[in-house]
C-alpha positions, 0 to 999 in steps of 0.5 A: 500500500502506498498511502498519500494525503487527500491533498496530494491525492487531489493534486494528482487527480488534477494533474491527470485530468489536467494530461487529457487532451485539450479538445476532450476537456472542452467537451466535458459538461456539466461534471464535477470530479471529487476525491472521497477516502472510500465508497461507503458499500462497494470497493470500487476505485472510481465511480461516474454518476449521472447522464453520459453525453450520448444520452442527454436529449432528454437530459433538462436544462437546470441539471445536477452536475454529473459527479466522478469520484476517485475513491483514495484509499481503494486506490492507494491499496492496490499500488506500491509506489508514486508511480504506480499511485500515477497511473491507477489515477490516470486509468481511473480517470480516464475510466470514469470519464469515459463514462461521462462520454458513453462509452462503457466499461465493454469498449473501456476493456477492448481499448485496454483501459481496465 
């Protein structure tokens, strides 16, 4: 396990959502991204709530923010070292978001993003 401080934590999530690409940020919409210690039922390590782009015609005008959240300590447990901690948050990311853009967690395995 290699535990870090939610502070750093939270600068590395957004140094990683920081390293996507320009163009896929400014799609981004409508989304807050949060760092929590633990989901309080499952392990997870990341978690996308809300409505994906590809399925927003439905979606309203005055909408809750779709909320991605990296939980902490789930991640901090499966690494040994920063850089391991780096890309766990990278890939969780980048999973997470990917959800925001409908694309699921199928698409997500054959892209070799799990």
């Amino acid at each position: 396990m290699f535990l870090i401080e939610e502070v750093r934590f939270e600068q590395l999530v957004g140094d990683a959502l920081d390293s996507l690409p320009p163009a896929l940020g400014e799609m981004m919409e409508n989304i807050v991204v949060v760092v929590e210690d633990a989901h309080p039922e499952e392990d997870l390590l990341g978690l996308y709530e809300g409505v994906p782009l590809t399925e927003r015609d439905d979606y309203g005008g005055m909408a809750m923010p779709d909320r991605v959240t990296l939980y902490r300590l789930p991640i901090c447990e499966i690494c040994d070292n920063e850089d391991e901690l780096l890309d766990e948050i990278l890939v969780t990311v980048v999973h997470e978001v990917a959800h925001h853009f409908g694309i699921d967690d199928e698409t997500l395995h054959q892209l070799g993003w799990d």
